[in-house]
N, C-alpha and C positions, 0 to 999 in steps of 0.2 A: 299496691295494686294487686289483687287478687285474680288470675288467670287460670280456668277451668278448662278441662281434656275438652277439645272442639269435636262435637258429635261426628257420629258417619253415619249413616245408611240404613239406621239398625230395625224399620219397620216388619213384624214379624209375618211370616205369611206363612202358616199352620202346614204346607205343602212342603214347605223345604226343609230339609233336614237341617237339623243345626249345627253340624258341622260344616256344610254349605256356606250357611250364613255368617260362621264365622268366617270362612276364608274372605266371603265375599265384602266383609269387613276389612280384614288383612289388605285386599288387595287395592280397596278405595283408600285405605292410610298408605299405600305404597305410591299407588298415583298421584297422592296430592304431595308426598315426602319429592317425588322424582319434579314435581312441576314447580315447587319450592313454594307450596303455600304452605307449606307447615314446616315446623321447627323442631324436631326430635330430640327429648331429653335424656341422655344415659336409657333409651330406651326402654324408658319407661312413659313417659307424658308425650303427648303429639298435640302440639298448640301451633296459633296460627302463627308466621314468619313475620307480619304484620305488627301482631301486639307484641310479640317477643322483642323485636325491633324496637321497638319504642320505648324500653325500660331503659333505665339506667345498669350500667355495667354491674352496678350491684346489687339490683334488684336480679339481673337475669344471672348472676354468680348465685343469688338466695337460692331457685329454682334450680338450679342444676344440684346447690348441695343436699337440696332436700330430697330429688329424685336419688343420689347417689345412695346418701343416708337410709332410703326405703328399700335398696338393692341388697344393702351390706346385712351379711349372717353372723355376726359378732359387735358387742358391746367394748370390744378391746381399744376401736379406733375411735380418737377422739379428734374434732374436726381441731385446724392449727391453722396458723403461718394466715396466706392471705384470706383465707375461708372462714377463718376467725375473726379477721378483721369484719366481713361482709356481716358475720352473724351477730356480732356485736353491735352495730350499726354508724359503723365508723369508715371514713370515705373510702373509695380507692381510686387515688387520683392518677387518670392515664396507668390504669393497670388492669391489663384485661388475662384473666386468670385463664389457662389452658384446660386445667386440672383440680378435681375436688383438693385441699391438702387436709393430710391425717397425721396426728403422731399416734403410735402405738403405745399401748399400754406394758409394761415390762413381761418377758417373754411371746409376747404376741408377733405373729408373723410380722415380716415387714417387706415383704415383694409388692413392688410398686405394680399398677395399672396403666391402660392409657387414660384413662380418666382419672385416675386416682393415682394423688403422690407420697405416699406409704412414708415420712420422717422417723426416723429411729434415736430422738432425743433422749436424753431423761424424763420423766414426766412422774412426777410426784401426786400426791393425788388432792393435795391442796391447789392443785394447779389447777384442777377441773373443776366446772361450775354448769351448771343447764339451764340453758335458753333456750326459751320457746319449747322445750322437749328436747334440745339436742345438747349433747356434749360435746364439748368447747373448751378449751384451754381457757384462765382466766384473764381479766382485761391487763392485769399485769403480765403475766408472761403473753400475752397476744401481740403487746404492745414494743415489747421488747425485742421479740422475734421476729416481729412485722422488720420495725426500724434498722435489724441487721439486714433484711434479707431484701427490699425495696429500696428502688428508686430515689435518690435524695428527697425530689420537688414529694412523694409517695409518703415515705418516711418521716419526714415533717406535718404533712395535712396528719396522718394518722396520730402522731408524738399531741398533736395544738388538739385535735379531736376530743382524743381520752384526758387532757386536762380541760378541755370543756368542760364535761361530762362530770367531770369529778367537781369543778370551783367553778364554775356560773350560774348562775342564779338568773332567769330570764326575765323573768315578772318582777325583780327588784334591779335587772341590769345591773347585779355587781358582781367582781369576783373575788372568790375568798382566797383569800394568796395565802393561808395559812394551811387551807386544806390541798393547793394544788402544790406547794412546796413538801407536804407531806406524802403525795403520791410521787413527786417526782425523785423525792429521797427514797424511795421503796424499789424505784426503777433503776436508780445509782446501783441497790446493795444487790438487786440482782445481775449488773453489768462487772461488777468489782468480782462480780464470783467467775466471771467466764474469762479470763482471760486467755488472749490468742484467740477467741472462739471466731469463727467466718463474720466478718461485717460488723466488729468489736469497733472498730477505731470510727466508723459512721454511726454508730449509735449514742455514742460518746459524744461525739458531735450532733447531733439530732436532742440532745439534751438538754444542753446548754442552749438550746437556741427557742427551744421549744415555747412556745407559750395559748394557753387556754382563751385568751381573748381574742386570738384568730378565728373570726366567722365562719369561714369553711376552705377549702381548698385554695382558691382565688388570693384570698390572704395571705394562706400561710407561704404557696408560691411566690407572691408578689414581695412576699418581706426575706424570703430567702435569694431571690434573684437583688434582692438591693441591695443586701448585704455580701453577696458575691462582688458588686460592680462596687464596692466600696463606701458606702452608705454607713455614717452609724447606725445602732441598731434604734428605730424608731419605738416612738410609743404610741402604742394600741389603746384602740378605743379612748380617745381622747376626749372627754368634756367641755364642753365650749357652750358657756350661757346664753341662752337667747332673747328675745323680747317676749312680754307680758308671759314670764315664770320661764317658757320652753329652753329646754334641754335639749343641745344639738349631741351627737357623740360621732366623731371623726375618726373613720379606720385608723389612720395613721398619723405622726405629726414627722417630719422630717428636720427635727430641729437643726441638723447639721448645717442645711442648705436653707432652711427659713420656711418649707412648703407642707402644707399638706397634701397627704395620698388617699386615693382612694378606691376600692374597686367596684367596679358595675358590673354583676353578674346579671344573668338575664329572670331570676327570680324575683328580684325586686320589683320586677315590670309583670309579670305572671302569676307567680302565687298568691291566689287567693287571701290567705295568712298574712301577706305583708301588703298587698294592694289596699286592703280596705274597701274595698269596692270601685275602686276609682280606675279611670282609663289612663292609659299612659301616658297623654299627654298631657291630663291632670298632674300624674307623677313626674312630670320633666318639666311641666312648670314650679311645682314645688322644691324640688332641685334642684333648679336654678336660682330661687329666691333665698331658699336656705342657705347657698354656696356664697350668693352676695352679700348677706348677712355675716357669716362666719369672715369672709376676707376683708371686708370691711371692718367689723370689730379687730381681730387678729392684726389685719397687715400683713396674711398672708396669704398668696395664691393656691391655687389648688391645681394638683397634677392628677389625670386620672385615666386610670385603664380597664380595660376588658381582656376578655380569653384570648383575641386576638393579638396582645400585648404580649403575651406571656408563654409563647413557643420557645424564647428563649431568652438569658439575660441579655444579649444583647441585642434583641427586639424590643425588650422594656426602653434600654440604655434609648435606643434610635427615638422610642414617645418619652420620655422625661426629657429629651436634649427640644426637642419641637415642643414643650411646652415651658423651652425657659430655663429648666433647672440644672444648676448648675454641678459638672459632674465631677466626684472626687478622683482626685491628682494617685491614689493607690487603689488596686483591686486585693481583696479578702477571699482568700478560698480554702476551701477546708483540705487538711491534713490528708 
């Protein structure tokens, strides 16, 4: 979504001097900054509170890096950490960034800002790459430094994101496990080299857990909270043939307990992209006939959640016990 500097005032009127009119400028973006119709970026963009509101945490993270980027008088800092994550285009689940982050380039200053968080890593220059125009750590070290420095439920959507990215195939719905086992051998050899480093022993863990066939965020929470409460570890995107040819594919299958999982985010019902034109209750009728089908073949029920579900594991725990499923005798929690 592309948001443009919201006009002021600017009609010219040959009598006024223009430095006048410039104040007179200044002073309408101060009244509407004070009455909160507008959104002030690193003081540079003045957009309205409204549409700003209305991005996603990482669309309005894109905007702030891009104003910051246009402030900055040096090529030294390269954008890192969660700002890498944003520019990449990879989630950031429940993480709402304060601060542009930079790593420095070797001998470049590194005093941090209030807006900007100045990192003083190593930074090779294989490590940098440019998107969109800006530089950017690459998706391997983006990946890695995200996963030490974030949030478990964070850390995982970002880990299952970047094997997306790399091994699924959307138009053929497969994924090449030869290439995502290849990237995540690359994220090993950079993990083995840091040892002790800050958020070493969660990355390590975010690793092994990680997988590319989580959908988005929703997912990858949803499989890390089941495996917290003691869940084997499910399989993803699951296969299940349908009548005359169709192809059902089930987020999860819970073979431990006999169920399948599934999550409802609310793009299924909205995005254009996945609706197919159809109204909602088109799509919760087809829903419903698809789920009767799959559990009628299978023999197996289905458990299913929303965002609602997933403030915490054991909010999940409270909708999987109400729909039946039976909950295991140990809980799994990471080191």
């Amino acid at each position: 979504m592309t948001i443009e500097a919201i006009p002021v005032n600017t009609s010219v009127d040959p009598q006024i001097p223009e430095r006048l009119l410039r104040e007179e400028v200044r002073r309408e973006v101060r009244q509407r900054l004070a009455r909160g119709t507008l959104a002030r970026l690193h003081g540079e963009w003045e957009l309205t509170a409204r549409e700003y509101a209305s991005l996603y945490t990482e669309e309005q993270h894109r905007l702030v890096i891009a104003a910051t980027v246009r402030g900055m008088r040096t090529d030294a800092a390269v954008i890192s950490y969660v700002s890498a994550v944003v520019t990449h285009g990879l989630p950031l689940f429940r993480t709402k960034p304060r601060r542009t982050h930079v790593t420095m380039r070797a001998g470049a200053a590194t005093r941090s800002h209030p807006t900007v968080f100045r990192h003083r890593d190593s930074l090779p220059e294989e490590d940098i790459v440019l998107v969109d125009g800006l530089l950017v750590t690459s998706l391997e070290r983006t990946v890695v430094d995200a996963i030490r420095a974030l949030r478990l439920e964070a850390a995982l959507s970002v880990a299952d994101a970047a094997l997306r990215r790399v091994a699924w195939d959307e138009g053929a719905k497969v994924y090449d496990d030869v290439a995502a086992e290849e990237f995540r051998a690359r994220l090993w050899q950079r993990v083995f080299r840091m040892p002790g480093a800050r958020g070493i022993r969660q990355a390590r863990w975010v690793l092994e857990l990680a997988d590319g066939r989580a959908e988005g965020p929703g997912e990858s929470t949803g499989r890390l909270y089941l495996l917290l409460l003691g869940f084997a570890t499910p399989r993803l995107q699951v296969v299940v043939p349908g009548p005359n040819g169709l192809i059902f594919r089930v987020d999860a299958g819970l073979d431990d307990v006999g169920f399948w999982w599934e999550f409802d985010g609310l793009t299924k019902y909205t995005d254009p992209a996945l609706t197919g034109g159809r109204t909602v209750s088109e799509i919760l009728e087809r829903q419903r006939w698809r789920q009767q089908w799959i559990e009628t073949a299978t023999g197996r029920r289905f458990t299913r959640c929303g965002w609602e579900h997933l403030d915490a594991p054991t909010t999940l725990a409270t909708k999987l016990k109400a729909d039946g499923v039976r909950m295991p005798g140990a809980h799994i929690l990471p080191s």
